[in-house]
Structures are given as C-alpha cells and as structure tokens.
C-alpha positions as CSV (number, residue, x, y, z in Angstrom):
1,X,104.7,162.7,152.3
2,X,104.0,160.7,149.0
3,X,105.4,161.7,145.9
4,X,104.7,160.0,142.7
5,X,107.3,159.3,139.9
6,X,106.5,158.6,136.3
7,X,107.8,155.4,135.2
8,X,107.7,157.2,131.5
9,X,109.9,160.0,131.8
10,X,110.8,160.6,135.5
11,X,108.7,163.5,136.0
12,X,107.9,163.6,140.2
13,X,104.5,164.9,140.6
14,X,104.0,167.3,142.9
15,X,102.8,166.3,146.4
16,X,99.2,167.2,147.2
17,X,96.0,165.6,148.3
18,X,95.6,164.4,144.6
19,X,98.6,163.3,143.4
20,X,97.3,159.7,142.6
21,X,94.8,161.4,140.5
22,X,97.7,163.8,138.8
23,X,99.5,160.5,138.0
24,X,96.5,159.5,136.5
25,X,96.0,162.3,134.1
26,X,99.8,162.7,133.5
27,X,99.9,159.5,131.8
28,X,97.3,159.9,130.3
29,X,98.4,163.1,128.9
30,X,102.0,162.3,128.1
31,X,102.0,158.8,127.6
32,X,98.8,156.8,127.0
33,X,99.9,155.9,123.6
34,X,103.0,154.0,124.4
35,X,100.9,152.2,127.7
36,X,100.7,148.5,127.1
37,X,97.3,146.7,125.9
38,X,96.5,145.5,129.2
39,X,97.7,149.1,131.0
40,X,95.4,150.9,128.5
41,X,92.7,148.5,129.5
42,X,92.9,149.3,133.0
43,X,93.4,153.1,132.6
44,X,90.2,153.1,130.6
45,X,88.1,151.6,133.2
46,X,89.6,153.9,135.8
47,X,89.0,156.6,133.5
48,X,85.2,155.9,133.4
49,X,85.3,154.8,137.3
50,X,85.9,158.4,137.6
51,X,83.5,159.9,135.8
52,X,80.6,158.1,137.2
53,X,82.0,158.9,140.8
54,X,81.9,162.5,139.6
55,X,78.6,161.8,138.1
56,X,77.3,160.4,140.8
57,X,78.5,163.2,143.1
58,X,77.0,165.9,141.1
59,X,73.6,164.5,140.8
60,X,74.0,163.5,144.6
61,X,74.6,167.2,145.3
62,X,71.3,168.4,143.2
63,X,68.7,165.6,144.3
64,X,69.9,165.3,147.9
65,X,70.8,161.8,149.2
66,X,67.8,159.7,147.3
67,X,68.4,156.6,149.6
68,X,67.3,158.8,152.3
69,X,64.2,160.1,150.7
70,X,63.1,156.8,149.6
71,X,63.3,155.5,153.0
72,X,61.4,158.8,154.6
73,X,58.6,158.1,152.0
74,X,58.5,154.6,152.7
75,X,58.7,154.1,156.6
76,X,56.4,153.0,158.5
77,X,57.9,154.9,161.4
C-alpha cells in the first residue's frame, strides 16, 4: 500500500488507485501558490498532460480507435 504525504502540511492522502492523482489536485488546491517557480512550471504541464489524456480518451470513446479505421480503409488486404 502507497500512501502519499503532503510535503505542505502533512496531510496523508488516502490510499486508493488514484492517489498520485489526489496528490496532484491537493496541491494544487491547497498550495499551488506557495509552489516554487520551477514546481509551478512542472505542475502546469502535468496539469495540461492531463487534460489532453482525458481529451484524448473522450474523443477516443466517441470516434472509435481512428488508427484502426484508417488502416481498415486503407489496406490492401
């Protein structure tokens, strides 16, 4: 089991299949304005990493699996 501290304010996250991602919105939550420069930097690009995944998975969900469909259209076999 994995439990995740806050380095902040010593909060323990509770221990589930997303706590990295409860971490994630914990800090940013509770303590994104005292993050450093460089700490903001990185939390921003994870920030939009994750929205495009979830972006990406919703459109996935509607269109179907395009690669697949491309390559259907466009094989010869």
């Amino acid at each position: 089991m994995s439990k995740m501290k806050c380095n902040y304010c010593k909060k323990i996250l509770s221990d589930d299949a997303d706590v990295s991602f409860n971490y994630f919105q914990h800090l940013e939550i509770n303590h994104y304005t005292v993050l450093s420069a460089e700490d903001k930097i990185m939390h921003d690009i994870r920030k939009k990493m994750i929205k495009s995944k979830k972006d990406y998975d919703q459109n996935k969900k509607i269109s179907g699996n395009s690669d697949l469909i491309f390559n259907a259209k466009n094989s010869e076999i």
